[in-house]
C-alpha positions in Angstrom: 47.7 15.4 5.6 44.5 14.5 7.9 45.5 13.5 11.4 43.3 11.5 13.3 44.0 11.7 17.3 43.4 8.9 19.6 43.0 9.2 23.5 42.2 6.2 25.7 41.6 7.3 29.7 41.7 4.0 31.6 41.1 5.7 35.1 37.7 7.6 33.4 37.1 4.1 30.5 36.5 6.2 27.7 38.2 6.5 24.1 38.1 9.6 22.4 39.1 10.0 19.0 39.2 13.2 16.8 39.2 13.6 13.0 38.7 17.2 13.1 40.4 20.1 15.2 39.3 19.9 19.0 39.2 23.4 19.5 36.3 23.6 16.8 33.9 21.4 19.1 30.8 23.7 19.5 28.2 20.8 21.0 27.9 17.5 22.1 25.4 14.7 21.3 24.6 11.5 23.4 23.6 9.0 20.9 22.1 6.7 23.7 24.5 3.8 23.0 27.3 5.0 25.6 28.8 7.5 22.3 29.0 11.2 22.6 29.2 12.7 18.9 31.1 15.9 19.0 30.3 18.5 16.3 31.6 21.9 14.9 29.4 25.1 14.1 28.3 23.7 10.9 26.7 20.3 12.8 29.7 18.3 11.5 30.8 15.2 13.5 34.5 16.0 14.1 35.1 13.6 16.5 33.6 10.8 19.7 34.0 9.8 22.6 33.1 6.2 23.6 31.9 5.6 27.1 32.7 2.9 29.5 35.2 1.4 27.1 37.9 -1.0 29.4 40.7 -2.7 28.2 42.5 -5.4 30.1 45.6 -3.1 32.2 47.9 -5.8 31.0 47.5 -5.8 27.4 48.4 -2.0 25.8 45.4 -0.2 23.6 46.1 -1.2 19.7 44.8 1.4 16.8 44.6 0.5 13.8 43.2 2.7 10.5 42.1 1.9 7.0 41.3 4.8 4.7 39.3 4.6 1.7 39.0 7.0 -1.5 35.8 7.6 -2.6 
């Protein structure tokens, strides 16, 4: 089963999410829109991390998937 892993620093504002295996991250790439694409060896986006993303501290961060087959 794929696991998808979400982390959401409010004292740094950025959300980080992972589809692939953390440890595997070989480089970063700044996109230019405040997103940092992390990839493996094989130049494979495995997971980002969204810049200066803020949420209000009263209301908790809500996640929410859909996966498609295709």
């Amino acid at each position: 089963m794929a696991q998808v892993k979400v982390f959401h620093d409010r004292a740094g504002n950025t959300l980080t999410v992972w589809w692939g295996n953390p440890q595997d991250e070989y480089i970063c790439q700044e996109t230019g829109d405040e997103v940092v694409l992390m990839k493996d060896k094989a130049g494979q986006v495995i997971g980002f991390e969204r810049l200066n993303f803020a949420t209000s501290a009263s209301e908790p961060l809500k996640v929410s998937f859909e996966a498609a087959v295709g």
